[in-house]
C-alpha positions in Angstrom: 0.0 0.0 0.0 1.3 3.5 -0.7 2.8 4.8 2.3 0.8 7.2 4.5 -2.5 6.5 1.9 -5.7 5.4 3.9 -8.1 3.3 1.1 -11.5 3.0 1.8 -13.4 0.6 -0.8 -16.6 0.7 -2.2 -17.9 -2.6 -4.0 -20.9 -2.1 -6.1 -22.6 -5.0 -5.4 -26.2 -4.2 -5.9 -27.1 -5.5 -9.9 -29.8 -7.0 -10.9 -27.7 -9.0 -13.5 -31.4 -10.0 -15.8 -29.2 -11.2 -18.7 -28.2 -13.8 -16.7 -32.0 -15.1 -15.9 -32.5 -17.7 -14.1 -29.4 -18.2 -12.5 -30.4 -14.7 -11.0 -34.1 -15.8 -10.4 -33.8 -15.9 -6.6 -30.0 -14.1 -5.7 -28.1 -11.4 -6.9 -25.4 -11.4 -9.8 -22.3 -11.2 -7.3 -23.9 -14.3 -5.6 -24.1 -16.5 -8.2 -21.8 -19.7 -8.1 -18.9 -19.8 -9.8 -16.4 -22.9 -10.3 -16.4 -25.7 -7.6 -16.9 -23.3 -4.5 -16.6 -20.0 -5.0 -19.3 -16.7 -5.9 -18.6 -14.0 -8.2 -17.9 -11.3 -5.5 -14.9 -13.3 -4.3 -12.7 -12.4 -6.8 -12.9 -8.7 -6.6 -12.9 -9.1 -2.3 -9.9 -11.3 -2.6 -8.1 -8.8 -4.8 -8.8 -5.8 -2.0 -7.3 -8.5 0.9 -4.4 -9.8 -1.5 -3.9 -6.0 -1.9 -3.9 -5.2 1.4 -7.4 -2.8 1.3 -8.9 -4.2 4.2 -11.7 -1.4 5.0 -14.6 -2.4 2.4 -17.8 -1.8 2.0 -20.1 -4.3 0.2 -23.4 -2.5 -1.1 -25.7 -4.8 -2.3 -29.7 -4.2 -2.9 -31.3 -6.8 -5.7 -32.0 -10.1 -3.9 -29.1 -9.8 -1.5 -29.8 -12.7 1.0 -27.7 -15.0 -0.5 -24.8 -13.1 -1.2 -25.7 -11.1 3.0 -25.5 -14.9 4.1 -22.3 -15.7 1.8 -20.4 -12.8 3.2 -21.0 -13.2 7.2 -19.9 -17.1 6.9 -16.7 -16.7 4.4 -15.4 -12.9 5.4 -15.2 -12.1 8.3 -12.6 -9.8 10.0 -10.8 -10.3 13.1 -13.2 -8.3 16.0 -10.0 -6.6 17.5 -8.7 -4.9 14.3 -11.3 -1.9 13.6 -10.2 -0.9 10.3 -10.0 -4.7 9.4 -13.8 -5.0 7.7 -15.6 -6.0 4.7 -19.3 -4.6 6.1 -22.6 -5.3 3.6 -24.5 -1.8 3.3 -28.4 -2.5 2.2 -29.7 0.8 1.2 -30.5 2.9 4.7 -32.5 5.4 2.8 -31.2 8.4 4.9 -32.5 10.7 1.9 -35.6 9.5 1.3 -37.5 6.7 0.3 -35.6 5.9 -2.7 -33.6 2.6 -3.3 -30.1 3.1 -5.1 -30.8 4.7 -8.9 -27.4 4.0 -10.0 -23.7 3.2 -8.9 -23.1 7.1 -7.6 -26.2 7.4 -6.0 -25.5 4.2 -4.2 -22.2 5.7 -2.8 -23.9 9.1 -2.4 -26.4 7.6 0.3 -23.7 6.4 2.1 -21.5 9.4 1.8 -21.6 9.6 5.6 -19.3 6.4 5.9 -16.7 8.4 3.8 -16.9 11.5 5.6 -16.9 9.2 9.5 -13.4 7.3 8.2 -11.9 10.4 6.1 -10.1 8.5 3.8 -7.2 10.1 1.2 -8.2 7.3 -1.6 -11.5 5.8 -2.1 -11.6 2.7 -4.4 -15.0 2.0 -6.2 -15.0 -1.7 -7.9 -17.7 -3.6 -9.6 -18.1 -6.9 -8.4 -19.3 -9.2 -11.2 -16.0 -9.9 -13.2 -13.7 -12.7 -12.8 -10.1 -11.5 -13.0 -6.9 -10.8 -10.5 -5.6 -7.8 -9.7 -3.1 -5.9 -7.5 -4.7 -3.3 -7.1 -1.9 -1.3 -5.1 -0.4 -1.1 -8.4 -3.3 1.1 -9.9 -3.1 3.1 -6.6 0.6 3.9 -7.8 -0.3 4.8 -11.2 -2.9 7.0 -9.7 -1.0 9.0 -7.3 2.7 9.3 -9.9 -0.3 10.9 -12.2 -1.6 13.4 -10.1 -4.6 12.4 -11.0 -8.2 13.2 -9.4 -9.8 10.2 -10.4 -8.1 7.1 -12.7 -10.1 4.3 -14.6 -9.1 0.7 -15.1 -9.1 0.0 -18.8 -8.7 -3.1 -21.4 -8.8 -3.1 -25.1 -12.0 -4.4 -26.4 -13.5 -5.3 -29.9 -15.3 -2.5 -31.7 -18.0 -4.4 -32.0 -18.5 -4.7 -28.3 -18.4 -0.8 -27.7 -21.5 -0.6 -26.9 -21.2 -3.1 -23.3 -18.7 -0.7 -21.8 -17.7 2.6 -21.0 -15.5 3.9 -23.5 -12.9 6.3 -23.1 -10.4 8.3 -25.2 -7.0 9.0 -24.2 -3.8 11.4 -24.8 -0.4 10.0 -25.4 0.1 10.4 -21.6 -3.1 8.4 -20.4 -5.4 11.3 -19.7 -8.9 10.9 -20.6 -10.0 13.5 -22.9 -13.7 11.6 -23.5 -15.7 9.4 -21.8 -18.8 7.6 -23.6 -21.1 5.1 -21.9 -22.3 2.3 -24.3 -22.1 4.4 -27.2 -22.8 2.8 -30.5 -20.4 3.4 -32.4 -16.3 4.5 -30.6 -13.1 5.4 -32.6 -10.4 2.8 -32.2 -7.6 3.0 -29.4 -3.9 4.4 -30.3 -2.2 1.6 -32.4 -5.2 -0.1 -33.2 -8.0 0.0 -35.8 -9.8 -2.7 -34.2 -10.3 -2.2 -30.6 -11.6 0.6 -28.5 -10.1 1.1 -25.4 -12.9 0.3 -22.2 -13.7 1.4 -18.9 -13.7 -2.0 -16.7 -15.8 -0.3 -14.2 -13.1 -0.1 -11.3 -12.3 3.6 -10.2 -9.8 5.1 -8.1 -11.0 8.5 -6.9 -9.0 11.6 -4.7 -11.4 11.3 -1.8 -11.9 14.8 -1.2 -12.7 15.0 -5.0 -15.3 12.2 -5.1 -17.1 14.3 -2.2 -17.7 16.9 -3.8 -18.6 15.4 -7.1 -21.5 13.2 -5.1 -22.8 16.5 -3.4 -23.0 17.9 -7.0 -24.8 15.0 -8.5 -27.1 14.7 -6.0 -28.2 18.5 -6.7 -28.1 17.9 -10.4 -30.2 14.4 -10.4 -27.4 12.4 -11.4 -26.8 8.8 -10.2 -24.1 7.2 -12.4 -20.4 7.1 -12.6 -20.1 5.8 -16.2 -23.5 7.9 -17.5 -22.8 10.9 -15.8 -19.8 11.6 -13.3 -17.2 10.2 -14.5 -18.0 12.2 -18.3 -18.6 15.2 -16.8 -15.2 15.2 -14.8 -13.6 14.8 -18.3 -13.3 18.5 -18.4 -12.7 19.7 -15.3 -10.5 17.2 -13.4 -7.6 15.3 -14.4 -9.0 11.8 -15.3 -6.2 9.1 -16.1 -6.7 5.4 -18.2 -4.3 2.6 -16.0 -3.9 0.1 -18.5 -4.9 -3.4 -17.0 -2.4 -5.3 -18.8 0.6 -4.1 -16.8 -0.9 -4.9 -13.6 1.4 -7.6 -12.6 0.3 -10.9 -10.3 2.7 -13.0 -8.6 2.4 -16.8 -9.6 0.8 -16.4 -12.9 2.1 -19.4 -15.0 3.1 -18.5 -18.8 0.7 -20.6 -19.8 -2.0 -18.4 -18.9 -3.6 -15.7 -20.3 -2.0 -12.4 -18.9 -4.3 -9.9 -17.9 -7.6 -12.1 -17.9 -10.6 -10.5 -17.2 -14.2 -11.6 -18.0 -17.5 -9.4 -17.8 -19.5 -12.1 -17.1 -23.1 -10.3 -17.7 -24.4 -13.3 -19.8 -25.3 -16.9 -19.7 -22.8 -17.5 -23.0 -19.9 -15.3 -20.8 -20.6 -17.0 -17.7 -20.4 -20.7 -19.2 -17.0 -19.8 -21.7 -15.3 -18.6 -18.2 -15.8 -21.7 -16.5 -14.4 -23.6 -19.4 -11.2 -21.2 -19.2 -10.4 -23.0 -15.6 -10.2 -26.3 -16.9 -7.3 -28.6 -17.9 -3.4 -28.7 -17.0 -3.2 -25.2 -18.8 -6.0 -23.5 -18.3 -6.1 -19.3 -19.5 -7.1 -18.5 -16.1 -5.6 -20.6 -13.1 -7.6 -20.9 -9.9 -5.0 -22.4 -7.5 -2.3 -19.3 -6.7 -1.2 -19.7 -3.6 0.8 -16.2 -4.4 -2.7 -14.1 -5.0 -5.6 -17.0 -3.9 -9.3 -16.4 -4.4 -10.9 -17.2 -1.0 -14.0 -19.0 -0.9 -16.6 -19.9 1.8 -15.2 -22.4 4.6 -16.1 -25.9 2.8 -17.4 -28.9 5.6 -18.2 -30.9 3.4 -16.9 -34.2 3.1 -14.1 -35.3 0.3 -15.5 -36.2 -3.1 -16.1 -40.0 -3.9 -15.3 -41.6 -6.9 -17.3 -45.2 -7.3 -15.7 -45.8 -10.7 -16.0 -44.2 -14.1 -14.6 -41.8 -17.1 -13.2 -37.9 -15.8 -11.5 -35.9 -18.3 -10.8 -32.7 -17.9 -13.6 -32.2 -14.6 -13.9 -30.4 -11.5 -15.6 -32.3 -8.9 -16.9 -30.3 -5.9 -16.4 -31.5 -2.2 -19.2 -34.0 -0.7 -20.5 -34.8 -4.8 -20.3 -38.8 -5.8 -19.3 -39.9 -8.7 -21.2 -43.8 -9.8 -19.8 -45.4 -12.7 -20.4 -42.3 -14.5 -18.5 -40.2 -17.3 -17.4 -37.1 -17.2 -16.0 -34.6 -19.7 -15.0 -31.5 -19.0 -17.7 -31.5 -16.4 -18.2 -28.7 -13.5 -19.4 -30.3 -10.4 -19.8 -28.1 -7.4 -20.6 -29.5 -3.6 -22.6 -32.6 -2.6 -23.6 -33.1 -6.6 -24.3 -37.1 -7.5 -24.0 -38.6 -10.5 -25.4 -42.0 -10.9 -23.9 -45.4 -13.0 -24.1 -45.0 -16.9 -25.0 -40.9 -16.2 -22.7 -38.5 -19.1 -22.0 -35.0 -18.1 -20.6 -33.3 -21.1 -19.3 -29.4 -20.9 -21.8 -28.7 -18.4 -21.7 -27.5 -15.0 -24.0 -28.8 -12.3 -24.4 -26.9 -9.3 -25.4 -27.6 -5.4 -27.1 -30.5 -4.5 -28.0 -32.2 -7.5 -28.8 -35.5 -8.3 -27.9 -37.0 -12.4 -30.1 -40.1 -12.6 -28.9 -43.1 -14.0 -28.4 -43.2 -17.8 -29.2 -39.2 -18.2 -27.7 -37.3 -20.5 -26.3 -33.7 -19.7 -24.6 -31.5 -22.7 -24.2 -27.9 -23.3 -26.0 -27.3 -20.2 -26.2 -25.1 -16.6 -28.1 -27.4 -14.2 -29.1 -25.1 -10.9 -29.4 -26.4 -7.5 -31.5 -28.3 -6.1 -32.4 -30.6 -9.3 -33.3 -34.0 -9.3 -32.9 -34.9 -13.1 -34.5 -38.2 -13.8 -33.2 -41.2 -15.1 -32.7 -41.6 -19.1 -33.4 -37.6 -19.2 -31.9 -35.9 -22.1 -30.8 -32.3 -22.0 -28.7 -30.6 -25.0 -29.7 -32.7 -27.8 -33.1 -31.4 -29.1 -33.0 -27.6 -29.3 -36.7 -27.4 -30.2 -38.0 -29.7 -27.1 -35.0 -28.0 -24.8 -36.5 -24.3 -25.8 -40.2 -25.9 -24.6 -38.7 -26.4 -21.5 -35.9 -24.2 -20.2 -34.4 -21.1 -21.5 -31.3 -21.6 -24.2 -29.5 -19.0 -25.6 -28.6 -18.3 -29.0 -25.5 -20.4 -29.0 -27.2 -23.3 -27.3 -25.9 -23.6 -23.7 -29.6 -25.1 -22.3 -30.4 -23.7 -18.3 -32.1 -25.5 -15.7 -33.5 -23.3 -13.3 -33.2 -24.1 -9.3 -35.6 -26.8 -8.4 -36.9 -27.5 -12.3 -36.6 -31.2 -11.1 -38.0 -31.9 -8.1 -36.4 -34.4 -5.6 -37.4 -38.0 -6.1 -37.8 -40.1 -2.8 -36.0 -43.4 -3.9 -32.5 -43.7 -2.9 -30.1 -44.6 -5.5 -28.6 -47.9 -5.5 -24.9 -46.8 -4.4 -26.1 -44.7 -2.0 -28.3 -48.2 -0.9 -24.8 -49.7 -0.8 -23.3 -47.0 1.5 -25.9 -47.2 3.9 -25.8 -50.8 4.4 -21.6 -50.9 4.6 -22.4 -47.9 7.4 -24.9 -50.4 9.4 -22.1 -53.0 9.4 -19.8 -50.4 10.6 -17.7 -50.1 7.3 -18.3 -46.8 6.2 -19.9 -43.4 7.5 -23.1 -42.9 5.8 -23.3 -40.5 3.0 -27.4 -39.7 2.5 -26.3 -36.0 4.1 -25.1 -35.0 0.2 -28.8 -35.3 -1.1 -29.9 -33.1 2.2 
């Protein structure tokens, strides 16, 4: 950390996130699973720890149980450390009976908790991407700059300008133009086919961003990428940090430097998890250098009965019964039952694969029971009757689609009579 710098962080952790329905039926988009234990939000609260910005303040708002209940159990800061704390903010509504109307208006009502802890840098960071980052290092960039506010950005495709913030820049990284989602952008310096895009982290002079949220708040703005951040442009010295120089310690060659995935969409959501998979993956998970904590696991070790893995993840407490797996994402207590195939698919909490199904191109939620012989990802027309696919195909089941079944499968039959004869501890808890 900068010496003598006191970070507060803001994590905007409020979004609806519709374009991934149903996975967002019932939680927030920072809650939603991702890989074989984790949530979104971990990756942007383990880059604040790994950073050593331990004073954070979660704001959430859409469906927030979940993600409320996620947060008390997996980060929680030592009692006798005060400015040790990562603190979930609902809105308090201290100006009214409004909930938050954008990212700056969410800060705004909580200006108080900036003014109470007087910070010199506050950080503002989405909290629905999957990516590392040092974020220390964009605090440097920041300060050496003399900047009031700096912008994390990546290059992205032209034809994607209009999912991002865009933002133009001088041959010394100052932002001369800031666009939110426009339609159409000019490409970046050196390129004619990328633009260069706002990744929606911020790093703001604290005594700057005060007054900007006291003038927004009399002007009816509510946004930092629709209206503060564009109308700064002109009067304050914005600065670009280019994400690909931010440098991680234990990133393998093999990986793709700078990752970073906006992971708005079912199609984005499914790719990413593919990206974490095999010897070589683009994005590692295991670094013990920069980890991504996730929620304290009890469950028991995964079981393997006998069967096909390639390329899989297979989540604590799930079973595996003389079943085949290929590149297969299994998170906890999942069971897959004899002559079952799970093909690039992920499968999430407490699911049950019946014998003989058939699983491709799919998201299974939690809490499904599919039957046995089921087919999923080979009839597009009968899968769209069903469950909502999206353009490319990937097929979702939503939470509870498939309701439990009362029979016990026969391994689990097995199991329980090895436990009566005192041979193994009975396993009927993953179904629970």
């Amino acid at each position: 950390m900068p010496a003598n710098k006191n970070v507060l962080a803001f994590v905007m952790a409020g979004g609806e996130g519709s374009r991934l329905h149903p996975l967002t039926a019932n939680r927030c988009k920072p809650a939603v699973p991702f890989n074989g234990k984790h949530r979104i939000v971990d990756f942007v609260l383990s880059n604040l720890v790994n950073s050593e910005i331990y004073s954070t303040y979660l704001l959430v708002q859409y469906k927030s149980q979940s993600l409320i209940e996620h947060v008390r159990q997996t980060w929680t800061m030592a009692r006798f450390m005060p400015q040790h704390f990562i603190t979930v903010v609902p809105p308090q509504m201290r100006n009214g009976p409004d909930w938050f109307q954008g990212t700056a208006d969410a800060v705004y009502q909580n200006i108080h908790l900036i003014e109470s802890m007087q910070p010199d840098i506050v950080a503002v960071f989405g909290a629905d991407h999957i990516y590392r980052m040092d974020v220390r290092q964009m605090i440097d960039f920041h300060i050496k700059s003399n900047a009031h506010a700096s912008v994390a950005t990546i290059p992205v495709d032209l034809s994607e300008c209009d999912q991002f913030g865009i933002v133009d820049v001088d041959d010394n990284h100052r932002i001369v133009d800031f666009k939110e989602k426009p339609k159409s952008a000019r490409p970046m310096p050196g390129s004619r086919t990328q633009a260069l895009a706002s990744m929606g982290n911020y790093i703001f002079d604290a005594d700057v961003l005060l007054r900007q949220l006291k003038r927004m708040h009399e002007s009816g703005e509510t946004d930092f990428g629709k209206h503060i951040l564009p109308s700064m442009v002109k009067s304050h010295k914005l600065v670009a940090y280019d994400f690909a120089t931010n440098e991680i310690p234990g990133t393998e060659p093999y990986e793709e430097q700078a990752y970073w995935r906006d992971v708005g969409t079912i199609d984005a959501y499914y790719q990413a998890h593919f990206d974490t998979l095999g010897a070589q993956p683009k994005f590692r998970m295991t670094n013990r250098h920069w980890p991504i904590y996730a929620s304290p696991d009890q469950a028991e070790s995964a079981q393997i009965e006998d069967g096909v893995i390639h390329r899989s993840v297979v989540g604590s407490g799930s079973i595996v019964d003389g079943a085949e797996l290929d590149h297969a994402m299994l998170r906890r207590s999942v069971l897959v039952e004899r002559g079952a195939h799970i093909e690039h698919s992920i499968v999430m909490e407490r699911s049950r694969i019946g014998r003989g199904a058939r699983v491709r191109r799919a998201i299974i939620d939690q809490d499904n029971d599919i039957p046995p012989d089921e087919r999923i990802g080979f009839d597009p027309v009968g899968d769209r009757k069903r469950f909502p696919v999206t353009a490319s195909g990937i097929v979702v089941v939503p939470a509870g689609f498939f309701p439990a079944r009362k029979s016990s499968p026969p391994f689990l039959d097995r199991m329980n009579e090895a436990a009566q004869l005192g041979e193994v501890a009975p396993r009927m808890e993953v179904l629970a």
